[in-house]
N, C-alpha and C positions, 0 to 999 in steps of 0.2 A: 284628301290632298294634304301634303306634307307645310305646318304651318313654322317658320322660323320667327324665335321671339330673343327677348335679352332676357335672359335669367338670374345673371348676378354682374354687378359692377364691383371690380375689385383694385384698390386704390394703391398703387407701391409709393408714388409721393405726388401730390399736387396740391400746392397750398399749400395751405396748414393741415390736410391730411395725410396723414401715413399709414401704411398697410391696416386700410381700412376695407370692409369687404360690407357691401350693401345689396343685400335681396335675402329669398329668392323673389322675383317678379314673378306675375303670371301672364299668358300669353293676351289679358282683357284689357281693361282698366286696373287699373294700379296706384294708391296713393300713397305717399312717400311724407308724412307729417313729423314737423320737426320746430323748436323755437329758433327765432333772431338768430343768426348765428351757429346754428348748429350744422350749418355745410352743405345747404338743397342745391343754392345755386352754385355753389362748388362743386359738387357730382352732376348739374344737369351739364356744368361746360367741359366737365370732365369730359363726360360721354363724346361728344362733340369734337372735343380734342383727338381721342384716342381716333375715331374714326376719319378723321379729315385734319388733323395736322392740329400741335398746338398755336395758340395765338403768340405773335412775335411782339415785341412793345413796341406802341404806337402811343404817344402822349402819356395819358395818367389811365390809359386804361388798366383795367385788372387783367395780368397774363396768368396770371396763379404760378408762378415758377415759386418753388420752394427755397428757403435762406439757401439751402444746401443740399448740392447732387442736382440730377436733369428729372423733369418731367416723367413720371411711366407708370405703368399698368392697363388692366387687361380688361374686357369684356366678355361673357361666356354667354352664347348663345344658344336655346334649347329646341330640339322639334316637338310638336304635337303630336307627332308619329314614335316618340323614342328613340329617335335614331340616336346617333353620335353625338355629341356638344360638340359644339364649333367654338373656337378662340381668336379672339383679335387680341393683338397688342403695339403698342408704339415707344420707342422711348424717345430716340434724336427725332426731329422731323425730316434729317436728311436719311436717314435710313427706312423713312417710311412705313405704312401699315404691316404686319409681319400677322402671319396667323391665316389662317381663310379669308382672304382680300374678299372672295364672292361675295361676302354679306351686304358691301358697298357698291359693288358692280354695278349696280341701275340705278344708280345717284349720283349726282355731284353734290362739291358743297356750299353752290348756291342755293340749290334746291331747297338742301337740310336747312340753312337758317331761315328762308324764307319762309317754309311748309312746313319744318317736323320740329324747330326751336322756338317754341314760343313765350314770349317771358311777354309781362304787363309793358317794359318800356320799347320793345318792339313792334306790340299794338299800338301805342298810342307815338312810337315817331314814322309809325305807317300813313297818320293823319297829315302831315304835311308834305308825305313824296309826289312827287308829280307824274312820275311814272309806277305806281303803286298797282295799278287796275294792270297794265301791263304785265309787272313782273309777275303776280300773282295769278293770270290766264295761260303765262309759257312757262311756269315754273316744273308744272304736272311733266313736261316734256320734257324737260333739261337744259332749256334753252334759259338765257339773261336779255334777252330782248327780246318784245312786242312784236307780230305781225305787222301793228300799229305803225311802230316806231319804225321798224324799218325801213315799210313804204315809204315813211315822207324824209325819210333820211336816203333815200335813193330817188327819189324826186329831186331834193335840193343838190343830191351830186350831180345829177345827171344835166340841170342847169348849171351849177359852175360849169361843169365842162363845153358849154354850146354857148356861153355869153360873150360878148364880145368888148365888156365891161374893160377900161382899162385897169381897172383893179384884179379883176381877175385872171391873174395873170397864167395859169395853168390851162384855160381853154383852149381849145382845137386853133380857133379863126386866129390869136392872138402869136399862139405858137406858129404859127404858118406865115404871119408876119416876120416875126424874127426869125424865120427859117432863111427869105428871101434877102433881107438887108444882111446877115452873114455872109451868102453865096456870093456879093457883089463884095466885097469888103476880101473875102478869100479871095478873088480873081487877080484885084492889085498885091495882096501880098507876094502870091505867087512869082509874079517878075521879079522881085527881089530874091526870092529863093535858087532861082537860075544863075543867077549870078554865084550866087554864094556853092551851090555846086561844083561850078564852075573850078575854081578856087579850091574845093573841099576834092574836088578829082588831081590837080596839080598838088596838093599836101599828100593825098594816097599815093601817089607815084613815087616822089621825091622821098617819102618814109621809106616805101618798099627798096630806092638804094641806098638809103643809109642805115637801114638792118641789115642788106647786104656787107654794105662797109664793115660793119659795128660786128658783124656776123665774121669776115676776112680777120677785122683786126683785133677781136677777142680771143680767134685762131693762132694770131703771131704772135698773142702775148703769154697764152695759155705753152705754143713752141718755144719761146724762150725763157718761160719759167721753167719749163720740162729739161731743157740744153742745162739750165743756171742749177737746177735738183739734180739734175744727172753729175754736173762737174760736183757738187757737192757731195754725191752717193761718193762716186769713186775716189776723193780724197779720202773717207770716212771709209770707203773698203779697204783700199790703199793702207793706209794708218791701222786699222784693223786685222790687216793681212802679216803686216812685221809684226806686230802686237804678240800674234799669235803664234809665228813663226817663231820668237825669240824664247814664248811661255813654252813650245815645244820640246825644242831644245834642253831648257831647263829641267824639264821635265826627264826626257831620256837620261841625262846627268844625272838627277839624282837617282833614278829609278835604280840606276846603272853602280851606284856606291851604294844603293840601300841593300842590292842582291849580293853583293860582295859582303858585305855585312853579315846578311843574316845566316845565322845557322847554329850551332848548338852554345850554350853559356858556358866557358872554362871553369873548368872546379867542381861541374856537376854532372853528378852520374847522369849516362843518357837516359837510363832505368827510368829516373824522377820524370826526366823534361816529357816523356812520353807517357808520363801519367793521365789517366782523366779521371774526372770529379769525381765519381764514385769510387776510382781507387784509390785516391788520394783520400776520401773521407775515411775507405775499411783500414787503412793504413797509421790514420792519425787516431783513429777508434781502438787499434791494436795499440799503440804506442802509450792510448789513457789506460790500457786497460796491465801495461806493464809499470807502470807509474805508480799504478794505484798498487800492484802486486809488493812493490818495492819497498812501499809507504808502509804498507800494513807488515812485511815483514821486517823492516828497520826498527820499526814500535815494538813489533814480536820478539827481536833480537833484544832491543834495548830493555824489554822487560823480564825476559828472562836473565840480563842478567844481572839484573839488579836484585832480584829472585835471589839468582844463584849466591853474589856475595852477603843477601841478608843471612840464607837458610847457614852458608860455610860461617859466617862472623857469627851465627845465635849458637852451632854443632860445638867451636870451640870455646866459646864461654861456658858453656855444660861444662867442660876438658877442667876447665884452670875453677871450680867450682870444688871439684875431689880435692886437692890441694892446699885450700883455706884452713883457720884455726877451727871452726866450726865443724868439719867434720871430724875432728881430733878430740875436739870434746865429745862428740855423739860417740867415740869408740871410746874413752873410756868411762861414760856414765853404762858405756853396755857391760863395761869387764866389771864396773862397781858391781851391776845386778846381779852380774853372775856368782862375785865371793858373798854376798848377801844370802842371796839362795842356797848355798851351799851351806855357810856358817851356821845359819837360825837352824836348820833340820837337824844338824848333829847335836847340836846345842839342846836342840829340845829333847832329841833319842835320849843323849844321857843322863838328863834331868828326867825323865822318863822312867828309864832303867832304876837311878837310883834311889826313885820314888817307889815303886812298885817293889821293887825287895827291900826297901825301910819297911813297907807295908806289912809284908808277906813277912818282914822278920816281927814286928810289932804285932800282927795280923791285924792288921789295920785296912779294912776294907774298901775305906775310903782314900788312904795312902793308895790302896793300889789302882784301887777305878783310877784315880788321880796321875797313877805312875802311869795306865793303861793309854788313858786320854791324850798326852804328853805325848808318847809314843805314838797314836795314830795322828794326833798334830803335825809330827815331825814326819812322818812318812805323806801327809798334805802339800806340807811346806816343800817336800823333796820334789813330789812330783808336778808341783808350779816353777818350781827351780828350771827341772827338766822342760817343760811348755814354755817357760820366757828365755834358757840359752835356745832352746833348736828355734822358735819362732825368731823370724827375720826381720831385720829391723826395717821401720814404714819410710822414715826418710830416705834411706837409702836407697828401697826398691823404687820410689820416687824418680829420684834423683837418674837410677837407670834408666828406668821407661823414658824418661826427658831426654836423655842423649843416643837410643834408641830411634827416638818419633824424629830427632833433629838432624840423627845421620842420615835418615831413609830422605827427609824434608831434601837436604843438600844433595843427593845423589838424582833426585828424581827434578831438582833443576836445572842440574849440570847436565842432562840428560834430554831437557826441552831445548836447553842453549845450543847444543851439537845440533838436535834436529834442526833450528831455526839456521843455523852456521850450513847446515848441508842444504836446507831448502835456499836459503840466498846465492848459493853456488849455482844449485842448479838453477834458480830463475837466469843468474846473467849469463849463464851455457846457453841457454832458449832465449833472451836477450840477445845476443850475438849472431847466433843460426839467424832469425827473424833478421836484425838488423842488415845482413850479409846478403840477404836474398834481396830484400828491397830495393838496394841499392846504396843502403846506410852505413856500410862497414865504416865508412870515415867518421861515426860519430863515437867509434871504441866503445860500446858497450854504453854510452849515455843516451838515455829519453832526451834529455833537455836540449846536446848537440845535434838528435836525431830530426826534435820539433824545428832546431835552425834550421837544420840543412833542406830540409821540406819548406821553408820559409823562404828561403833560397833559391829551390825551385820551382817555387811557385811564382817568385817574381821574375825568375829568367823564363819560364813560359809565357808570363802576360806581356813581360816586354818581347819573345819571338811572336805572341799573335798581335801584338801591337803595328809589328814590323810589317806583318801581312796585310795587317789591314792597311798601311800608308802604303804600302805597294799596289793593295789592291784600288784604292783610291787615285795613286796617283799612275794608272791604268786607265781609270773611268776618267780623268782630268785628261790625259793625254789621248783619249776617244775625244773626247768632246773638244778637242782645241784642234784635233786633227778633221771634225765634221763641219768646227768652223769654219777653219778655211776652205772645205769644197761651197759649203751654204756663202763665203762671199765670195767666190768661182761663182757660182749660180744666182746669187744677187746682184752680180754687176753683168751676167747676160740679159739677167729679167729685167735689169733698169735700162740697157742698152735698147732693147728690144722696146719698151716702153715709149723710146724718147727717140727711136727710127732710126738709129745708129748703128753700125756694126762697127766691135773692136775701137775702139775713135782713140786718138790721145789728149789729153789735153786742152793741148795746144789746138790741134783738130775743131774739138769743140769750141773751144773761143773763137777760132773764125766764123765756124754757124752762127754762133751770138751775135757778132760783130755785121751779117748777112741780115738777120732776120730785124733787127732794130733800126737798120736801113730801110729797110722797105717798112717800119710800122712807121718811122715817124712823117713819108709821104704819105701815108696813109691817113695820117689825126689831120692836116692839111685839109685833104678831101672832105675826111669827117668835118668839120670843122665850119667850112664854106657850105656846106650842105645845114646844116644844124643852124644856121644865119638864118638862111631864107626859109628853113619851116619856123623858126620862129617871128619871121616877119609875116606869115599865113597864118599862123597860131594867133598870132594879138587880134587880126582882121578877124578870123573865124570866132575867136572868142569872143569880141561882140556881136558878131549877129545869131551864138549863141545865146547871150545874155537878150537879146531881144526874144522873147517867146510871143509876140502879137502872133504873128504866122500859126504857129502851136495853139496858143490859145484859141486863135478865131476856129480851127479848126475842130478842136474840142468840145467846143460852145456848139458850131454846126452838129457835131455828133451827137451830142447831148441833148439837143432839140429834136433833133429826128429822132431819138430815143423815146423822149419825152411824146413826141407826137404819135408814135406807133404805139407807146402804153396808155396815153390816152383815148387813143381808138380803140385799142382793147377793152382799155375800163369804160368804153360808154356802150361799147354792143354787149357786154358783161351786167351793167345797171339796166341797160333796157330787156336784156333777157330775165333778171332779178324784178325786173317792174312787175312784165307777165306774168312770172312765177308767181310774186307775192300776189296780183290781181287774185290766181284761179285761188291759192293758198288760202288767202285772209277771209274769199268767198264760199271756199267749203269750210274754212273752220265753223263759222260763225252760221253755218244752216246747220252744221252738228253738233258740234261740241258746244257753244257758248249757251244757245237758250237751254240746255241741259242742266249745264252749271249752276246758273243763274237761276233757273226754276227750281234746285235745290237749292240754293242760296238764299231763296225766298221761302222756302219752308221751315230751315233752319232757323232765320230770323226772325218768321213770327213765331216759332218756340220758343227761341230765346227771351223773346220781347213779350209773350205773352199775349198774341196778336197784336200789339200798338205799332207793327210795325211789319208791311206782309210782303214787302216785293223790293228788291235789288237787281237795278240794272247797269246798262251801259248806255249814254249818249254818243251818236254818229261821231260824236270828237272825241271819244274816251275816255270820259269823266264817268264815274260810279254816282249812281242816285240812289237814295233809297226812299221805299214809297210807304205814307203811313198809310192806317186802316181807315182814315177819309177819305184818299187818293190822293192827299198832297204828295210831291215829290221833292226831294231837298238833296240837294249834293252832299257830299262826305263832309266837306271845309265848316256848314252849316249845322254840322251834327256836336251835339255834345260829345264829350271824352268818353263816355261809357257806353254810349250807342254806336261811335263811331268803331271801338272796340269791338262789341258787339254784330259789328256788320264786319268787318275783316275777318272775325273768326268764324262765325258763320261762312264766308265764302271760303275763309282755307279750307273750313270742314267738309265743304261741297267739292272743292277740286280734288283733295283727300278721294272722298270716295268715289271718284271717277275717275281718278290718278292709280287704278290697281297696280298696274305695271313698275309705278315708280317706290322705291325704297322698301320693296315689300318686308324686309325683317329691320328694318329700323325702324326703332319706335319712338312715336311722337311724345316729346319732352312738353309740357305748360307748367313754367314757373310762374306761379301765382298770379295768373294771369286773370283772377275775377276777384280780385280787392275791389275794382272799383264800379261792381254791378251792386245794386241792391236786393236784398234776400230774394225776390222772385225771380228776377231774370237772373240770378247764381244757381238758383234750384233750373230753371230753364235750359242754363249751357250746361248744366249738367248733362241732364237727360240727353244734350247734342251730342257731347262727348263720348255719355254712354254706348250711344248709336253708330259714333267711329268707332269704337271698341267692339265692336261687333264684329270690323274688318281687321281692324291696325291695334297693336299693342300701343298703347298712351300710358304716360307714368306723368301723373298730377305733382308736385310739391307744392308744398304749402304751409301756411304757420297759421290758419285761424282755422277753428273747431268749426266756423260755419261753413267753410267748405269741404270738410271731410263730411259734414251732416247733411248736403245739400247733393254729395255724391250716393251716400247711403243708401237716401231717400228716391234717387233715379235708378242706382242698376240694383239690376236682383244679385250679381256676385261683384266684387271686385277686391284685389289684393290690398290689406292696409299693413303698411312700415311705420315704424317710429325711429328716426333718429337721436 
């Protein structure tokens, strides 16, 4: 069978702990050892929280709420079978247990502190409850009261309810008194009530005709507001009507001069006026692009010919250059060269000659090589004569080539200048055609007069569509001044018809008015005389409102009879609860109690080491326990560590006869055998051990004799250190 146990407590904040995580546990006994301070009994109320809500503050108790942020974390429960883990967790306590709730499902959390929390100072403030024996027998069940306790708590109700005690003032006999001195007490009220009736039926009447009235005269006053808006309407159509009549008029008038007006602008071609945008932009695009033609050939002209007068002014300075002193000396340093050349070679031939026949007469060899020499000198000197007259002289051929390069220079920018003089002609021939066609003849061949006259017609179009559109506006103006007047045609039938009238004048209406405030102000008269005497029935009626005896006494009778039929209720209710609890309290106690208690007593002479073998119940509910002499001694009578010792023992005995309750929550004992001495700590051990056989238990503690006294009882169990 599938055992469900806690296997890890995992802390997000409580206290002074933060994501702390303590286990694994095992599904036995379990100890949990840790010093002063180290957090046992912080994680035992941990556990406790998460499953049944944290503690809210109450006095100086410890709630463990951390400086900062809420309460939270989780529980992780494990099967013996492998299954699944299951998770609990909590944080707000308004959003309650979140995770697999089933784990709580057969518990409450009275049970849990009573049965599965046990801490040393819970043992020992068990010693002075009065209902301890009680809680501790109906805990296993889920119940917070005694079989005990409730019998003699339905005994004593069942007598308040049947005494006749004047104190007791909720019984049956008592309430049946004051039932009867009411009904005598209502009867004289009553006569006064009649009366007032009385009274309360002539005030219903007399109101029902003065909302009549009030009803007529709200009628004639609502009619003569409607006469008084209606004469108001029709002065304001009225006035509204010539208003519009006269704006009509005006209207037609000017509409009437603006049509006369409009139509083409004197001076300009109709060509232009009947332009639109994109022909007007190919037009002004044509007109940049003869501007520009203009430009570049005025430049072109102008440069050519300033060309032209450099190259003619550079051709005739060459001219007046042949004519200077300078070339008068170049011609005759060339005639010098020429009698030079010729001189020296005869010169030399005849010295020559008359060497060479000195020689040849001398026979003089050297005379004649000498006359020979002389002679081919001269015929040297001839023929360089000959090569510097025929060669041409350098500056002069110069001088040609220059007026040459200068003539061709001048000819060929006289030659640019015509083309550029023929190309300007012909642009303003093409100029002209272009202008002619457009519509621009009037601007003679100029861009600039062309761009005006486009200037010109550009602004006598905006101002004809200007003209259209006040025409066409004042079209829509004279619609709507002509729909008003039908809309106050048909606003003074809707207000006629409104206010019951047909057609009326005036004057007409003033009579109505003058009819209908006749008759309202015999009317407030009425009103008036009427509104007196409900308020002389109002002041009356209002006191014997303000008297509520009548109401009251009747209340109090209601209230009594109330009271008497819940208390017959709740007594055939206790007395059916008497019976119940009779056969209840009679079978508990042949089954279930000597069961308990015979465990209870074996548990305790474990613990006690036999000094101490039987724990019972006296007929009054008081706990005894019996030593191994046979003396018996009530709990009050018992030491701190025995009385202890006997609580735990009977938890541990209802424990294991309580299988049903809390089966996977596991019983927590915070150090709860500090105040046994070594035997009877080695003794609860062993008890403990023994619920660990059914229920997972997780020990804390901070002395090494209890971790050694657990050792020493189970054959397995889990040890933690914190």
């Amino acid at each position: 069978m599938s055992r469900r146990y806690l296997r890890s407590i995992d802390v997000e904040r409580y206290g002074a702990l933060e994501r702390r995580s303590v286990g694994p546990f095992g599904p036995g006994l379990n100890v949990v050892f840790g010093p002063n301070e180290a957090g046992k009994s912080t994680v035992a109320s941990f556990v406790g929280g998460v499953l049944f809500g944290w503690e809210e503050a109450h006095g100086v108790r410890n709630t463990y709420r951390p400086a900062e942020g809420e309460r939270s974390g989780s529980l992780v429960f494990a099967s013996s079978d492998a299954d699944a883990d299951a998770v609990v967790f909590r944080e707000r306590n308004e959003d309650g247990l979140g995770g697999d709730v089933s784990i709580v499902a057969d518990i409450d959390n009275n049970t849990f502190k009573t049965m599965f929390s046990l801490t040393s100072d819970e043992l020992r403030s068990l010693r002075n409850s009065s209902d301890v024996t009680a809680r501790l027998l109906t805990a296993g069940s889920g119940t917070g009261t005694s079989p005990a306790a409730a019998y003699v708590e339905v005994e004593q109700r069942i007598a308040a309810l049947t005494s006749r005690s004047a104190q007791a003032s909720g019984s049956i006999p008592n309430i049946v008194d004051k039932i009867d001195q009411l009904k005598a007490a209502v009867k004289q009220a009553e006569e006064v009530v009649d009366d007032v009736k009385r009274e309360r039926f002539e005030q219903r009447e007399l109101r029902q005709s003065l909302d009549s009235a009030t009803e007529r005269l709200d009628a004639l006053n609502r009619e003569i507001d409607s006469l008084a808006s209606l004469r108001a309407k029709i002065e304001r159509i009225d006035a509204g009507v010539e208003e519009r009549s006269s704006e009509v008029d005006g209207l037609v008038s000017e509409k009437a001069e603006l049509s006369a007006n409009l139509g083409g602008a004197s001076g300009v071609d109709p060509r232009l006026l009947a332009l639109g945008s994109s022909d007007e932009r190919a037009i002004l695009d044509e007109l940049d692009e003869f501007a520009e033609e203009q430009a570049k050939l005025s430049r072109a002209i102008d440069a050519a010919r300033e060309n032209s007068a450099a190259s003619s002014a550079a051709y005739e300075a060459l001219l007046e250059i042949d004519d200077n002193p300078s070339a008068a000396r170049s011609l005759a340093n060339r005639t010098t060269q020429a009698a030079v050349s010729v001189v020296l070679p005869i010169a030399f031939v005849v010295a020559g000659a008359f060497t060479f026949l000195h020689g040849r007469e001398i026979e003089s060899l050297s005379f004649t090589a000498l006359g020979i020499g002389l002679v081919a000198a001269a015929l040297i000197l001839a023929a360089a004569a000959i090569v510097v007259l025929l060669r041409p002289s350098k500056g002069a051929e110069a001088r040609e080539g220059r007026k040459r390069d200068a003539q061709w220079v001048m000819l060929q920018d006289r030659k640019k200048l015509d083309a550029s003089l023929e190309a300007k002609a012909e642009l303003e021939l093409r100029l002209g055609s272009f202008l002619d066609e457009a519509g621009l003849g009037a601007a003679n061949g100029s861009v600039r007069q062309a761009r005006a006259l486009m200037d010109e017609a550009r602004t006598a179009r905006a101002r004809r569509e200007a003209q259209g559109l006040r025409l066409a506006a004042l079209d829509m103006h004279l619609d709507e001044a002509r729909k008003a007047l039908k809309d106050f045609a048909a606003e003074r039938r809707r207000a006629e018809a409104e206010a019951g009238v047909r057609s009326a004048s005036l004057a007409e209406i003033d009579g109505l008015v003058a009819e209908k405030t006749e008759e309202r102000n015999a009317l407030i008269e009425v009103v008036r005389d009427m509104s007196v005497r409900l308020g002389e029935l109002g002041e009356r009626l209002a006191r014997a409102e303000h008297d509520r005896s009548y109401d009251q006494l009747k209340l109090s009778l209601q209230q009594e009879r109330t009271k008497l039929k819940d208390a017959k209720h709740e007594l055939i209710a206790l007395l059916l609860a008497k019976r119940m609890l009779d056969k209840s309290i009679v079978a508990w106690e042949s089954r279930s109690q000597p069961e308990v208690y015979r465990e209870a007593s074996r548990l305790m002479s474990l613990v006690t080491g036999g000094a101490w073998v039987g724990v019972s119940m006296t007929r009054e509910g008081r706990l005894v326990a019996t030593s191994s002499d046979g003396a018996a001694r009530e709990v009050r009578h018992l030491s701190l560590g025995t009385c202890q010792q006997l609580y735990l023992s009977l938890r541990i005995a209802m424990l294991l006869h309580s299988a049903g309750v809390g089966k996977s929550v596991p019983v927590l004992a915070d150090d709860i055998l500090v105040n046994f001495d070594a035997a009877r700590r080695r003794g609860a051990a062993r008890a403990l051990a023994k619920l660990a056989e059914r229920r997972q238990i997780i020990v804390f503690t901070c002395h090494h004799e209890t971790v050694d006294a657990i050792a020493q009882a189970a054959d397995d169990f889990t040890y933690l250190e914190l």
